[in-house]
C-alpha positions in Angstrom: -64.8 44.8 3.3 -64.3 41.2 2.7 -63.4 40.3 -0.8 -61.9 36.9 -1.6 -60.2 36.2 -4.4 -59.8 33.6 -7.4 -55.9 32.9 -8.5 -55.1 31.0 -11.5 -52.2 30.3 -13.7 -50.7 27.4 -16.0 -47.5 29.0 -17.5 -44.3 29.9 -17.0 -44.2 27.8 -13.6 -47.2 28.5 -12.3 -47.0 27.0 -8.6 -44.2 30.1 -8.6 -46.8 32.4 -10.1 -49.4 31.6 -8.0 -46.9 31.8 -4.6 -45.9 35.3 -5.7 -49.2 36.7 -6.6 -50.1 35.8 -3.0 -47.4 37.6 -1.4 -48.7 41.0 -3.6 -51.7 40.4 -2.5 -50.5 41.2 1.2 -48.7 44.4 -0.5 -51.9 46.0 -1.8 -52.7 49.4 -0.1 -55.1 49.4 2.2 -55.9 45.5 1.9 -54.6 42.6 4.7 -54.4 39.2 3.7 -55.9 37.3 6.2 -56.6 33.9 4.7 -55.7 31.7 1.6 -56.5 28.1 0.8 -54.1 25.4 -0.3 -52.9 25.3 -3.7 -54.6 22.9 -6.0 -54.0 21.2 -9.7 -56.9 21.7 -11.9 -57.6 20.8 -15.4 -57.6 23.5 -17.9 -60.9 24.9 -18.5 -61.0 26.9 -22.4 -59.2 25.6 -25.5 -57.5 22.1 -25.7 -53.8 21.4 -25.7 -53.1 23.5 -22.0 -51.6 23.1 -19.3 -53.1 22.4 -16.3 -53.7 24.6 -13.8 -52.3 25.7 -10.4 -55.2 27.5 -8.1 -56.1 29.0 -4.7 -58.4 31.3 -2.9 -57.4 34.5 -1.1 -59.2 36.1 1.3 -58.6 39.7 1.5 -59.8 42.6 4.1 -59.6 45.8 1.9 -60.7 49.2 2.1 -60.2 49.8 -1.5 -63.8 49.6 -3.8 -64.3 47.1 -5.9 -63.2 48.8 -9.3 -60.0 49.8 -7.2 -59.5 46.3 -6.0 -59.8 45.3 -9.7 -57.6 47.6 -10.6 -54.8 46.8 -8.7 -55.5 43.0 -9.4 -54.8 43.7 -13.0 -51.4 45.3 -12.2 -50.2 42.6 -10.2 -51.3 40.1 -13.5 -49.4 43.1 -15.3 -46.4 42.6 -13.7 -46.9 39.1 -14.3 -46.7 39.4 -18.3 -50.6 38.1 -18.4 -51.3 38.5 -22.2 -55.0 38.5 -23.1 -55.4 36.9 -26.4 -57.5 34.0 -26.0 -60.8 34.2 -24.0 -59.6 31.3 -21.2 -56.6 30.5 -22.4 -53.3 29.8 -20.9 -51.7 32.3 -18.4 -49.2 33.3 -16.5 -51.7 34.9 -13.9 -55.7 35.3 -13.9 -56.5 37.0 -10.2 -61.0 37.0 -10.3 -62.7 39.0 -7.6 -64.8 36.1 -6.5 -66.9 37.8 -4.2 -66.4 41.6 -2.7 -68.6 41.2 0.9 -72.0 40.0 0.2 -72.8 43.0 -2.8 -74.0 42.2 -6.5 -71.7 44.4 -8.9 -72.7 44.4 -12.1 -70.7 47.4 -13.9 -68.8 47.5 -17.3 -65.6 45.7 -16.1 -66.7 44.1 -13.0 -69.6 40.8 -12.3 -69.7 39.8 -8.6 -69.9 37.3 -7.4 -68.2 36.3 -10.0 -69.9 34.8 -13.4 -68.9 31.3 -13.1 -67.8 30.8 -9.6 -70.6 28.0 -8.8 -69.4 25.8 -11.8 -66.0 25.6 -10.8 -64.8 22.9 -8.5 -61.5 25.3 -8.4 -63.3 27.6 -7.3 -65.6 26.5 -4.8 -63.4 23.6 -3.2 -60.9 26.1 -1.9 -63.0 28.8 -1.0 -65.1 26.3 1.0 -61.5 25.5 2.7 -60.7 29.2 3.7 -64.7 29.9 4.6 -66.8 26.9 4.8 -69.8 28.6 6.8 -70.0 31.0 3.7 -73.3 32.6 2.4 -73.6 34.3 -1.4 -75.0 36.8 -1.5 -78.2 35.3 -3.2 -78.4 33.8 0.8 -77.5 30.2 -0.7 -74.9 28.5 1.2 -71.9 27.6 -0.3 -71.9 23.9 0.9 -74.6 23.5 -1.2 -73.2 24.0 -4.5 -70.1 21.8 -3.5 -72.9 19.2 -3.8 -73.4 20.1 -7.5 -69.6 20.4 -8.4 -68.1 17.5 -7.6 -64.2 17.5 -6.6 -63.7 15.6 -9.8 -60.0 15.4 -11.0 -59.0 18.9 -8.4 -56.1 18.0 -6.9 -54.7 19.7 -3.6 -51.7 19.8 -4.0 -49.0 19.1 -0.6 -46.1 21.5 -0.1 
């Protein structure tokens, strides 16, 4: 299965948090990394007075099932000291399943694709880097909402 995933963070140097959750990601059991976008500055989305933000998409091959894959997601933000106290709030590591091949989930703990994917130019602009011929799985193709969130202020950021 192809899942590609959403990485986030804006504390506690998140260009080093972001690097690092990408390297777990090519750890995970039964899961190959086998694409990930640049890194890009983003303005913080949630509560004033943040940090910006450090993102990038991850395309994963995985065998595990999506409440698996979520699972070991949330260790690796874990192991990152992610505290969940305010609902989008600053973090040391947020890891979204953006989209798990072209299935709708909608369970208890897990929305895909994911719930705000399509107004997020941090989201789309770097998953349209590592797969611009993608479709949703509505059939919509992502091109066509890069026309409806503009790049803005997103900022790829050089290495």
């Amino acid at each position: 299965m192809r899942a590609y995933i959403g990485l986030g963070s804006n504390l506690d140097n998140p260009l080093r948090q972001v690097q690092d959750a990408l390297k777990e990601l090519q750890q995970l059991p039964q899961t190959k990394l086998v694409a990930q976008s640049s890194v890009y500055r983003s303005d913080p989305v949630g509560p004033a007075g943040q940090p910006d933000y450090i993102n990038a998409v991850a395309a994963l091959e995985t065998e595990l099932a999506p409440e698996l894959l979520l699972d070991a997601l949330q260790a690796i933000e874990q192991a990152h000291q992610r505290v969940r106290k305010i609902h989008w709030g600053p973090r040391t590591l947020d890891l979204d399943i953006l989209l798990y091949n072209n299935q709708v989930i909608e369970t208890e703990r897990l929305i895909v694709p994911h719930a705000w994917m399509l107004e997020r130019n941090f989201v789309l602009w770097p998953l349209a880097e590592i797969a611009p011929e993608l479709q949703l799985p509505d059939g919509s193709a992502l091109q066509q909402h890069l026309d409806l969130c503009p790049l803005g202020t997103l900022e790829k950021i050089s290495l």
